[in-house]
C-alpha positions in Angstrom: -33.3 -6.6 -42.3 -31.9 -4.1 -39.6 -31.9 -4.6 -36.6 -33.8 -2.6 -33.9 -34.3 -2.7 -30.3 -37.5 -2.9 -28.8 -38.1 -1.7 -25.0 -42.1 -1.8 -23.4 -41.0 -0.4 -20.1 -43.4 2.5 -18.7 -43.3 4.6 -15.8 -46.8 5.9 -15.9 -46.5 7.0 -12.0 -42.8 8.8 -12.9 -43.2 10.9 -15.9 -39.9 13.2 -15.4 -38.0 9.3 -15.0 -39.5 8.2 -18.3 -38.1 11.2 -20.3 -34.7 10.8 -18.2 -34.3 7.1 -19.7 -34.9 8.1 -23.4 -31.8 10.9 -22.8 -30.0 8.6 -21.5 -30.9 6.3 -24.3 -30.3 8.7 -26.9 -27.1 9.8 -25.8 -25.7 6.4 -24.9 -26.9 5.0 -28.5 -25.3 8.6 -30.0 -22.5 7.5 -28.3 -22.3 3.9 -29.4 -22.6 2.4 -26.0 -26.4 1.1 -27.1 -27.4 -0.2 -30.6 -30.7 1.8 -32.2 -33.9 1.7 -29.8 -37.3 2.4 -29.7 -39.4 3.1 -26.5 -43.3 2.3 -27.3 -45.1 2.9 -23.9 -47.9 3.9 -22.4 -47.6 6.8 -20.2 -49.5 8.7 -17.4 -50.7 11.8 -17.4 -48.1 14.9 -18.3 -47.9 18.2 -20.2 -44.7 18.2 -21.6 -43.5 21.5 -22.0 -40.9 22.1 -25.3 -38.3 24.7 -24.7 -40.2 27.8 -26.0 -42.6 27.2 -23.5 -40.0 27.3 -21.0 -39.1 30.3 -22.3 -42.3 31.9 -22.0 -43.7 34.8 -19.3 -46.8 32.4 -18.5 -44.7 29.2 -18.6 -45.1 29.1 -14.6 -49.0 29.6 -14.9 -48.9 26.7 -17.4 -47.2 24.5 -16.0 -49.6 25.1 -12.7 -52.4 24.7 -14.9 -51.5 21.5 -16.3 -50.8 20.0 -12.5 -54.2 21.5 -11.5 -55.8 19.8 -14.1 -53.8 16.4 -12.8 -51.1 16.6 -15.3 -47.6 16.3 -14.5 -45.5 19.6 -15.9 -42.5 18.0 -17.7 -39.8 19.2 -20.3 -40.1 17.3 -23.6 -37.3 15.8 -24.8 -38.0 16.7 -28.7 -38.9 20.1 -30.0 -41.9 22.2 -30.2 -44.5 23.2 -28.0 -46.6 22.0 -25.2 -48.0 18.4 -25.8 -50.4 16.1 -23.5 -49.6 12.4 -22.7 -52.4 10.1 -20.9 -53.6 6.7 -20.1 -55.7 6.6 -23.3 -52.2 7.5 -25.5 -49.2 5.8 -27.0 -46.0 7.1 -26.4 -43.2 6.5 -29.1 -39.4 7.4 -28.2 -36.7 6.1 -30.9 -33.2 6.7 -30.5 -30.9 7.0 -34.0 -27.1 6.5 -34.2 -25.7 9.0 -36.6 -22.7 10.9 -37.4 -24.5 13.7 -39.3 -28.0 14.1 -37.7 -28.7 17.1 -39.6 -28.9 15.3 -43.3 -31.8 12.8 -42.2 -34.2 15.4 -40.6 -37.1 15.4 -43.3 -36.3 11.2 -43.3 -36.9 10.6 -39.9 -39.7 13.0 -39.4 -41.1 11.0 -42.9 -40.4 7.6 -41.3 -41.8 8.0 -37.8 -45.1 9.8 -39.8 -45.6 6.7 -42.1 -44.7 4.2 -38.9 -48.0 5.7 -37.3 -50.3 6.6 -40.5 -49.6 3.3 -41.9 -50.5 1.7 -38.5 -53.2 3.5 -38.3 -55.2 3.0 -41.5 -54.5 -0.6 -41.0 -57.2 -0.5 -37.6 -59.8 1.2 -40.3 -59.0 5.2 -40.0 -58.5 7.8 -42.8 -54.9 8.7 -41.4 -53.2 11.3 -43.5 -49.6 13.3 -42.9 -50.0 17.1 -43.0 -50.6 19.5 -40.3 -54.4 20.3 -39.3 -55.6 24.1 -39.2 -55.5 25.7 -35.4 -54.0 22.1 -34.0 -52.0 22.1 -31.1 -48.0 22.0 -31.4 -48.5 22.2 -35.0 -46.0 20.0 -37.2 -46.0 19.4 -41.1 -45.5 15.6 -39.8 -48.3 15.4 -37.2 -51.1 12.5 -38.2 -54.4 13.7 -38.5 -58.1 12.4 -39.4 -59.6 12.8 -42.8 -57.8 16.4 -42.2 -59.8 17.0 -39.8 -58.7 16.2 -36.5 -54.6 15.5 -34.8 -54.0 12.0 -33.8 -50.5 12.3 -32.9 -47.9 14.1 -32.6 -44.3 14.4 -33.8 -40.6 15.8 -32.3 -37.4 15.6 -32.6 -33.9 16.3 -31.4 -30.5 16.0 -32.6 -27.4 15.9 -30.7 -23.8 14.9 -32.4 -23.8 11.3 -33.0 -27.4 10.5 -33.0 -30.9 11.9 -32.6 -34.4 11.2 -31.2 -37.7 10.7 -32.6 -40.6 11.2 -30.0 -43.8 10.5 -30.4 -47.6 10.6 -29.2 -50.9 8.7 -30.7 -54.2 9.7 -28.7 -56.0 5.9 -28.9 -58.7 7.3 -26.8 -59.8 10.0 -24.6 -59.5 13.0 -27.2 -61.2 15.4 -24.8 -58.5 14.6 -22.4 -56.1 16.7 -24.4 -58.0 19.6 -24.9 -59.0 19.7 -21.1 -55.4 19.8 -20.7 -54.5 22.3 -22.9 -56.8 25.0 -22.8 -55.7 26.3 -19.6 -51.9 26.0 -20.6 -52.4 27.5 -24.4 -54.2 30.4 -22.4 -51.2 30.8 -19.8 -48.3 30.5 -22.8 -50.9 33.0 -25.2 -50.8 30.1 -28.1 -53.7 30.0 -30.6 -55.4 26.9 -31.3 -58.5 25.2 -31.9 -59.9 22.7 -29.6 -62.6 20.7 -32.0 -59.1 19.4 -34.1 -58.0 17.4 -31.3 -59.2 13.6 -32.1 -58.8 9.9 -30.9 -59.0 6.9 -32.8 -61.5 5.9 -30.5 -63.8 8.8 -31.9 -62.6 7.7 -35.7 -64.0 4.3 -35.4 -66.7 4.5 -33.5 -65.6 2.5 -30.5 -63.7 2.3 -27.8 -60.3 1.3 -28.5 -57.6 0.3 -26.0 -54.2 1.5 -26.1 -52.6 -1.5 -26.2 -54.4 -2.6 -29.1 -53.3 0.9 -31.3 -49.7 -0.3 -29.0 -49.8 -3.7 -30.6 -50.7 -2.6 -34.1 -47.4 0.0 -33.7 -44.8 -3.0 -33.4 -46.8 -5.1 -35.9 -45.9 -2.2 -38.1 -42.4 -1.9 -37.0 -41.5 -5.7 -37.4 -42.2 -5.2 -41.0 -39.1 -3.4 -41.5 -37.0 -4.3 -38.6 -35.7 -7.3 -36.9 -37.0 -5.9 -33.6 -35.0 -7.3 -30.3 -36.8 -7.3 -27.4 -34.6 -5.8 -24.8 -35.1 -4.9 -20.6 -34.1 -1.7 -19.6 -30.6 -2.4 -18.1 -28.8 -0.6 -15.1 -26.3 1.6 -16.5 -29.2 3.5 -18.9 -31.4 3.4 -14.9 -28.3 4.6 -12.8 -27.0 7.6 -15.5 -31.2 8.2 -15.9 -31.9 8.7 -12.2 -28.6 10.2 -11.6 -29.6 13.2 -14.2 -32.7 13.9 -12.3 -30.7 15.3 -9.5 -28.1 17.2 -11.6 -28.3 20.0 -14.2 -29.2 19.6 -17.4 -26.1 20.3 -19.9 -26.8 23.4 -22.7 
């Protein structure tokens, strides 16, 4: 069984930190200074904004949207378009060492997909791969309801000698993200429909905690991994912090 480390540590208050410590990851484990990790976490409140969005005319509108509706405005380390983390969501970061990132796409997308749809049939809900009519950052790989409703949310991005794998299930709170994203799908001109954003609070029919859709997640995991869990150490925190204050390379 491979190995795979395993890292908790959130920074729910410093959302723009949290995405600076899974670059740092990624390109650390791309460059063979870290073995394979995965981040599961639970983050605060943030619209993170992929690089189309940056891209767009209304990306400044958005992103002053977002912080009126008490989002932070981030970039997103994995592609697409604009996504919402919260207190009632997981957040899922792995980092992959590999020569030739390209080759494994459609495998990692499939493996982070089953990670969550697995996990979440096993807490009682109709999870099913496959991208839901009119849902927000729309993905062939996003995990939805009975196909009826996005749960969560999948990117990635590949650099030479690794890639990442990122992440988002919506426990609870469902009308969280569509308060969020109405005003920023309106600024970027996106089309989407607001009714397929879900929780798996709403699928059950109860309130369900983060921690225990957080819990489930690395139950999952330890199936197929010897996971190692592992404390954030200082180099990743010094090279993370350091890149907040200095450019981000093309």
């Amino acid at each position: 069984m491979k190995r795979l480390r395993l890292i908790r540590h959130s920074f729910a208050d410093q959302p723009e930190l949290s995405t600076a410590v899974s670059r740092t990851i990624l390109r650390r484990v791309a460059a063979g200074d870290l073995p394979p990790t995965i981040r599961i976490h639970r983050p605060g409140n943030e619209v993170a904004f992929g690089r189309q969005d940056l891209a767009s005319p209304g990306y400044e509108a958005a992103a002053e949207a977002a912080r009126a509706a008490g989002f932070a405005a981030v970039e997103r380390l994995a592609g697409g378009r604009a996504a919402v983390f919260h207190t009632g969501t997981i957040a899922i970061a792995r980092a992959y060492s590999d020569p030739q990132p390209p080759k494994r796409t459609y495998a990692r997308f499939e493996e982070m997909a089953e990670l969550i749809a697995v996990t979440l049939r096993g807490l009682g809900v109709d999870a099913r791969v496959g991208e839901v009519p009119g849902e927000y950052c729309p993905g062939a790989y996003s995990v939805n309801a009975r196909g009826a409703t996005k749960l969560a949310g999948i990117g990635q991005r590949m650099i030479r000698g690794g890639a990442h794998m990122g992440g988002v299930v919506v426990a609870s709170d469902g009308g969280e993200v569509a308060r969020a994203l109405e005003p920023v799908y309106e600024a970027l001109e996106l089309d989407w429909d607001p009714a397929t954003s879900g929780s798996v609070s709403e699928e059950l029919g109860r309130e369900v905690d983060p921690g225990e859709v957080e819990e489930a997640l690395i139950a999952e995991l330890a199936r197929h991994y010897e996971l190692v869990d592992t404390e954030l150490d200082e180099e990743t925190m010094r090279l993370a912090r350091g890149s907040l204050s200095a450019p981000s390379p093309k």
